[in-house]
C-alpha positions as CSV (number, residue, x, y, z in Angstrom):
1,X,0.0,0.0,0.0
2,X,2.9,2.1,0.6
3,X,4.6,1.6,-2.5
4,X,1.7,2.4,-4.7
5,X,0.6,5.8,-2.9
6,X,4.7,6.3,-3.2
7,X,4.2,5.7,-7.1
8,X,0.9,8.2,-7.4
9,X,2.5,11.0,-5.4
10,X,5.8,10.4,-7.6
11,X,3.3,10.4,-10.7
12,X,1.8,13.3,-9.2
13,X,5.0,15.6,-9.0
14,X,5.8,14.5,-12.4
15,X,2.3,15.3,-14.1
16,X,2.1,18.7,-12.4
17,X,5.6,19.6,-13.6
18,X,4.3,18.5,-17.1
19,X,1.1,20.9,-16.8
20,X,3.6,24.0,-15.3
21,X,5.6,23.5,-17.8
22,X,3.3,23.5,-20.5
23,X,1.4,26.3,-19.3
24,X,4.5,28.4,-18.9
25,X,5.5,27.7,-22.7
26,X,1.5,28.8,-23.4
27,X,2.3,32.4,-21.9
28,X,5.3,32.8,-23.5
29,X,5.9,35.3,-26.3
30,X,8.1,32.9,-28.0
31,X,5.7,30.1,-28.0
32,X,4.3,31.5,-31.8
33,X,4.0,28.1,-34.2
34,X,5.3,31.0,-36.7
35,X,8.9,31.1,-35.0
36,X,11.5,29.4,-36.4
37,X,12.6,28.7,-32.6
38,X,10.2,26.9,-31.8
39,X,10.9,24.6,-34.3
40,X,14.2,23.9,-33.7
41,X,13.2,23.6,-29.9
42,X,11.2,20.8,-30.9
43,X,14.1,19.3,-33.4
44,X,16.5,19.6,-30.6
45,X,14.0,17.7,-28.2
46,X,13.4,14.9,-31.0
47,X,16.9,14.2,-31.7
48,X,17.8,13.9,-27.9
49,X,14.7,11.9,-26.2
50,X,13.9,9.4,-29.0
51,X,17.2,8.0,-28.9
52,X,17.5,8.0,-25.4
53,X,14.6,5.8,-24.6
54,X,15.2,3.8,-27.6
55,X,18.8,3.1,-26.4
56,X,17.8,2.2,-23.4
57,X,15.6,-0.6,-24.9
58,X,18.6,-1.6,-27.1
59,X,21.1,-1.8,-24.4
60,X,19.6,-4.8,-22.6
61,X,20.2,-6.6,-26.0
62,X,23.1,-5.4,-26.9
63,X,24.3,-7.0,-22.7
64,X,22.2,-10.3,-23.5
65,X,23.6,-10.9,-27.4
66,X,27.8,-10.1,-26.0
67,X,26.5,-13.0,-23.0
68,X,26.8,-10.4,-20.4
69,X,25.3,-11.6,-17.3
70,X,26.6,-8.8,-14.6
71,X,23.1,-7.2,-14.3
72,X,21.4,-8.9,-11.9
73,X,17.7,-8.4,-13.6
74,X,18.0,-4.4,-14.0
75,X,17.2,-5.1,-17.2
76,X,13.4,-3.9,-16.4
77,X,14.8,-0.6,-15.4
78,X,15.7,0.7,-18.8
79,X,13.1,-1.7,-21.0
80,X,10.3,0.9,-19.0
81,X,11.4,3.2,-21.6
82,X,10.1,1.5,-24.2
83,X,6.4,3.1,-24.4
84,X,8.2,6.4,-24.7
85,X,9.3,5.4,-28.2
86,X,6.2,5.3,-30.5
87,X,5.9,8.9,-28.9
88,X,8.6,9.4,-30.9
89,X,6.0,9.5,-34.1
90,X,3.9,12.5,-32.9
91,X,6.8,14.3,-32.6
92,X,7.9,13.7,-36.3
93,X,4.1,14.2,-37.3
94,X,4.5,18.0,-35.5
95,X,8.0,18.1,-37.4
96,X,6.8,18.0,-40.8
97,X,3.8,20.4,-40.0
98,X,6.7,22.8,-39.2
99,X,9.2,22.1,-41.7
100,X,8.8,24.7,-44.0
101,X,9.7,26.7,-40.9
102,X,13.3,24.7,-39.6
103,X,14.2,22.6,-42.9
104,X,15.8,23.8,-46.0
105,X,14.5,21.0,-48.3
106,X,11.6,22.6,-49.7
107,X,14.4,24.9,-51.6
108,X,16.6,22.0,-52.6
109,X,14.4,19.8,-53.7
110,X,15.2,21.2,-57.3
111,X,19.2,19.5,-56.7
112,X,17.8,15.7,-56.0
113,X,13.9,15.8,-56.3
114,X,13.6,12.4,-55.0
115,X,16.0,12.2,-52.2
116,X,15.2,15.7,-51.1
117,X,11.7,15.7,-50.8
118,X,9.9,16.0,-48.0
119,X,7.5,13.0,-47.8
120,X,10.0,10.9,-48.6
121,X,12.6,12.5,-45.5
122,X,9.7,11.7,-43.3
123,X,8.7,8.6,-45.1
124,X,12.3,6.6,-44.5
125,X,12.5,8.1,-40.8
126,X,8.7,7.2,-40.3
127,X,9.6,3.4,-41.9
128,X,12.7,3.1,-39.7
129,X,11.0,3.8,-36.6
130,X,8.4,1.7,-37.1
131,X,10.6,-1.3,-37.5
132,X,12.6,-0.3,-34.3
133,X,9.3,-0.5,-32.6
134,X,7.8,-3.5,-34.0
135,X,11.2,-5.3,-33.1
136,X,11.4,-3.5,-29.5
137,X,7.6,-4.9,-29.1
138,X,8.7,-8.4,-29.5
139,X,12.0,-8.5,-27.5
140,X,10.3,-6.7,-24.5
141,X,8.0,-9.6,-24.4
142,X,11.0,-12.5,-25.2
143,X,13.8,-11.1,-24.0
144,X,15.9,-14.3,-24.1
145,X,15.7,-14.2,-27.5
146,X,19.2,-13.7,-29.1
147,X,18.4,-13.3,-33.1
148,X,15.3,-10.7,-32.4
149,X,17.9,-8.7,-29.8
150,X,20.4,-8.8,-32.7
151,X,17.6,-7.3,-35.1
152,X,17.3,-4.8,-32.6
153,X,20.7,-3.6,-32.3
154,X,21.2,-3.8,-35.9
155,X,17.5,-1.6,-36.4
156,X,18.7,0.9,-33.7
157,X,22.1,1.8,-35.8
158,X,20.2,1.9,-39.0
159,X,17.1,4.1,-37.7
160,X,19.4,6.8,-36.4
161,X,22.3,6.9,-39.2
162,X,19.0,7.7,-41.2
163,X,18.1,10.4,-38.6
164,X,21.2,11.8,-37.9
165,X,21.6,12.5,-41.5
166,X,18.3,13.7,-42.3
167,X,17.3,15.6,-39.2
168,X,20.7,17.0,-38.2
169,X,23.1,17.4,-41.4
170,X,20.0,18.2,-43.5
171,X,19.3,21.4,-41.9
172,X,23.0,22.5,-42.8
173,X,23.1,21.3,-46.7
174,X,26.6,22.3,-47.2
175,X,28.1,19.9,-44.3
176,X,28.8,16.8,-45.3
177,X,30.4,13.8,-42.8
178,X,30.2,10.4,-43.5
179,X,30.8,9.4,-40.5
180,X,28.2,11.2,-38.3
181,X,25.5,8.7,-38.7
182,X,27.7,6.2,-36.4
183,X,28.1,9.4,-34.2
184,X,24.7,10.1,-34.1
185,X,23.6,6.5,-32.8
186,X,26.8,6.0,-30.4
187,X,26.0,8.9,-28.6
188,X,22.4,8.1,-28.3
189,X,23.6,5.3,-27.0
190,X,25.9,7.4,-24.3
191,X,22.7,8.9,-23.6
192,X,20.9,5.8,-22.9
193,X,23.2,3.9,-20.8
194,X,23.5,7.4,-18.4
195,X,19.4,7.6,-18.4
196,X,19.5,3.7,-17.2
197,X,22.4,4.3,-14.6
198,X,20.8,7.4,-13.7
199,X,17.4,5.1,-12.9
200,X,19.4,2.3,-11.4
201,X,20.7,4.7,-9.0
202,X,17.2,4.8,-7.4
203,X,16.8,1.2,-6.6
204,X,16.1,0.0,-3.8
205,X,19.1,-2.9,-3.4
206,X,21.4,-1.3,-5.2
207,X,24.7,-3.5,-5.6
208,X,28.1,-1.5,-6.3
209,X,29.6,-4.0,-8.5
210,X,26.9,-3.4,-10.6
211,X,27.1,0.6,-10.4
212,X,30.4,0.2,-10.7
213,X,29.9,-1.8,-14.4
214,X,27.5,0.7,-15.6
215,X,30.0,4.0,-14.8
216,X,32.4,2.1,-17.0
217,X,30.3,1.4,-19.6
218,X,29.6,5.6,-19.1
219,X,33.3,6.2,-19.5
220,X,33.5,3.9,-22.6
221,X,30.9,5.4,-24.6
222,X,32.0,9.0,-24.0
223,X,35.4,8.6,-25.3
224,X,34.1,6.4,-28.3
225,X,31.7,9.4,-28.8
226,X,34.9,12.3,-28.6
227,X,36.7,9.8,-30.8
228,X,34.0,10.3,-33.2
229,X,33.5,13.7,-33.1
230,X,37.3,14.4,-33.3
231,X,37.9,11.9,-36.4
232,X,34.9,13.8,-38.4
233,X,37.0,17.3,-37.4
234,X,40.2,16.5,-38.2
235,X,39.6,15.1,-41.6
236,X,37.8,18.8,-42.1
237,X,40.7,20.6,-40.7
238,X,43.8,19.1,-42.6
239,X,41.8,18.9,-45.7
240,X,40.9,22.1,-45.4
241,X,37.4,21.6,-47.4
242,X,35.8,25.0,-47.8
243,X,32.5,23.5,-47.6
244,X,32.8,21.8,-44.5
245,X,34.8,24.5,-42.5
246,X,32.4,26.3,-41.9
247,X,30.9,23.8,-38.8
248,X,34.3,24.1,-37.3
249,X,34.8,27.3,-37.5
250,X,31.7,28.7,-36.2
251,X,31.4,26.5,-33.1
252,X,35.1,27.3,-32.0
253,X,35.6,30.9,-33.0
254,X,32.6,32.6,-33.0
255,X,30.5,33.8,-29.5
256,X,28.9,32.3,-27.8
257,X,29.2,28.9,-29.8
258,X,33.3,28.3,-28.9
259,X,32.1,28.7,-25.2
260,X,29.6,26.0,-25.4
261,X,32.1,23.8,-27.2
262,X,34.5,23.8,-24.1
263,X,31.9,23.3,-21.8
264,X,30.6,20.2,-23.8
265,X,34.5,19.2,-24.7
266,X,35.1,19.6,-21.0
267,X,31.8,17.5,-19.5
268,X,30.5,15.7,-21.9
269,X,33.2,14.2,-24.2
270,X,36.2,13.9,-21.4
271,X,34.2,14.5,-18.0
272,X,33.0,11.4,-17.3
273,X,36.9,9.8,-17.5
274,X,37.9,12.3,-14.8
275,X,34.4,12.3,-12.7
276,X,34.4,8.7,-12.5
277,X,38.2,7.9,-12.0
278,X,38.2,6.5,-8.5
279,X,36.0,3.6,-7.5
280,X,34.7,5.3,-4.8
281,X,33.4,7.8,-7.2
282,X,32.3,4.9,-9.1
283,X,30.2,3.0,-6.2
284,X,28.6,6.4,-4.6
285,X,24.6,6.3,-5.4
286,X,24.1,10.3,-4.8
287,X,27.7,11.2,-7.0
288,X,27.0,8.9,-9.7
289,X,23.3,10.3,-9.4
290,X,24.5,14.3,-9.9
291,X,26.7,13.3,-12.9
292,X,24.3,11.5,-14.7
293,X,22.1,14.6,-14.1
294,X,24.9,17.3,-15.5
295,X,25.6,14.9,-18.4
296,X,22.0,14.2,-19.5
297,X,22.2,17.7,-19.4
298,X,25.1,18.4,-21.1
299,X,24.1,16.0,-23.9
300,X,20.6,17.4,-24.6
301,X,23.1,21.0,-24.9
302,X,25.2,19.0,-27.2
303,X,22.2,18.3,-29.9
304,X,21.3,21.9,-29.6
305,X,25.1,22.6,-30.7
306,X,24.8,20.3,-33.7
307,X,21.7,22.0,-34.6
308,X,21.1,25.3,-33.8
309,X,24.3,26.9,-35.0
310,X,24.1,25.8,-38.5
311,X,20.8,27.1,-39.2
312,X,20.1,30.3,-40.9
313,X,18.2,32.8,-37.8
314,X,18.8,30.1,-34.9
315,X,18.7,31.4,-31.8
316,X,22.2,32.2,-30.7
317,X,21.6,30.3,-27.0
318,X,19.3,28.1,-25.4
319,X,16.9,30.7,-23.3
320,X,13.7,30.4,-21.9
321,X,12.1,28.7,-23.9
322,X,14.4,26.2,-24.4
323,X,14.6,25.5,-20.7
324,X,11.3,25.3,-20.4
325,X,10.6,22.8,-23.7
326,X,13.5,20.4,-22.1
327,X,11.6,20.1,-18.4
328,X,8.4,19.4,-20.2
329,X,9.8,16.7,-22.5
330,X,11.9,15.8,-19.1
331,X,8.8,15.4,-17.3
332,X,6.6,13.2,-20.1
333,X,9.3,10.9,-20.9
334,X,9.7,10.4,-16.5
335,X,5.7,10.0,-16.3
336,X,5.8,7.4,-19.4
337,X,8.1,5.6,-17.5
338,X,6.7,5.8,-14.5
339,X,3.4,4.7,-15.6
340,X,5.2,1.7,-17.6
341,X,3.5,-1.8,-16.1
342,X,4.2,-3.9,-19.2
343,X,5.0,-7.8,-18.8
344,X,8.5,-8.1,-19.4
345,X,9.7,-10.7,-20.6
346,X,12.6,-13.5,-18.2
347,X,15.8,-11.2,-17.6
348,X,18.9,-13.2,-16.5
């Protein structure tokens, strides 16, 4: 009886943060459907909470299919995320309502009229997430099933190489980087594993070794990510490809930009291998618990500064607005998952 008016008051918090929230952005000046802002509020948002709850379905798989078996059940922790996903398609219906506003395709579509159209942007990004979540369906419900968690993995890389492209190169048509689909996906997969440690952190019988496991796996993933970023960079740099330039040059010479790329350079990419050095940094529930907090923070900051910069009258730093848009989206994906009672299926 405890535990359930625990969960309602929880659920409680969370819904009236939602309706605050919500109600703030209503009153707001900036809150006009007309403003390009807006927009890109709602881009930034997409391309930062869909792969974060869809990560955290596919990390379960990804610890079942290398026959990890260090978890001890927390597996449930991060497939809760799941029913957060298929929101994920509302939020690309609202997109392409506002597209003429955020997305330059409607001009280029004169350059490749088949691959720059519109419908079929949304079209491949509406397929690819509907196979994500027809596979997530079925290996929420057999877990132990090693060829549908390999699909899964295989659907999660593929979905967001197609996003990353579309949704976060395409607004800048002049940068090119073959490599940022693999960035795009391996940091939502930095995301993910920081949004499940962040929720492990709030169990009840918490075990350190297992803490301890998931901080590393924190660590990995963020140098893997700054390798990433640096090896699209550097090619740019010593190339010296004038149409590419541009990305670099901006975000580390002009204000504010080059002040937001320290602070992600120093939290994001490298702050976790310095944060989480000791094992008693490692092991401590409310420590782990405040960096998972600044870098879920500093990542959602990070899509922003993919975005944002490269887009012709994009506001020149997250405001109001901005703040306000990431609590609300905060507060849904935390009341989806709060509200989660789906049947999982055996977790090892």
């Amino acid at each position: 009886m405890y535990t359930a008016l625990k969960k309602a008051r929880q659920n409680g918090v969370v819904l009236l943060l939602l309706l605050a929230t919500v109600c703030l952005g209503l009153y707001s000046d900036a809150f006009l459907f007309s403003d390009k802002r807006i927009w890109l509020t709602l881009l930034v948002n997409f391309i930062f909470f869909v792969p974060l709850a869809a990560g955290m379905v596919t990390w379960p798989a990804i610890i079942y299919c290398s026959r990890g078996t260090w978890t001890d059940g927390m597996e449930r922790a991060a497939l809760r995320a799941f029913w957060f996903v298929p929101v994920s398609m509302l939020l690309l219906i609202f997109l392409w309502f506002g597209k003429a506003y955020w997305a330059p395709w409607p001009q280029m579509v004169a350059m490749h009229p088949i691959w720059l159209s519109s419908e079929f942007i949304f079209a491949r990004a509406a397929v690819a997430l509907m196979v994500f979540i027809l596979l997530a369906t079925f290996f929420v419900k057999r877990y132990s099933n090693k060829l549908l968690g390999t699909f899964l993995i295989l659907s999660y890389c593929i979905a967001f190489t197609i996003i990353g492209f579309d949704f976060v190169m395409g607004p800048k048509p002049n940068w090119y980087s073959a490599l940022f689909g693999g960035y795009f996906f391996i940091s939502g997969l930095y995301a993910a594993i920081t949004a499940w440690t962040l929720a492990y952190t709030f169990a009840k019988e918490l075990k350190t070794e297992v803490l301890e496991d998931l901080t590393k796996l924190i660590i990995t993933f963020s140098l893997l990510t700054t390798y990433l970023m640096y090896s699209q960079l550097i090619v740019i740099w010593y190339e010296n490809l004038p149409g590419e330039t541009p990305f670099i040059l901006m975000r580390l010479n002009l204000e504010p930009w080059k002040y937001f790329s320290a602070w992600i350079l120093g939290v994001v990419y490298l702050g976790p291998l310095v944060l989480f050095l000791t094992r008693r940094a490692r092991t401590s529930r409310m420590f782990v618990k405040i960096v998972c907090v600044i870098l879920l923070a500093g990542l959602w900051l990070e899509r922003w500064w993919l975005v944002v910069p490269g887009v012709q009258g994009g506001y020149p730093r997250p405001g109001l607005l901005e703040l306000i848009s990431g609590v609300a989206f905060a507060s849904l994906f935390l009341l989806i998952y709060n509200l989660s009672r789906i049947d999982y299926g055996r977790a090892k």
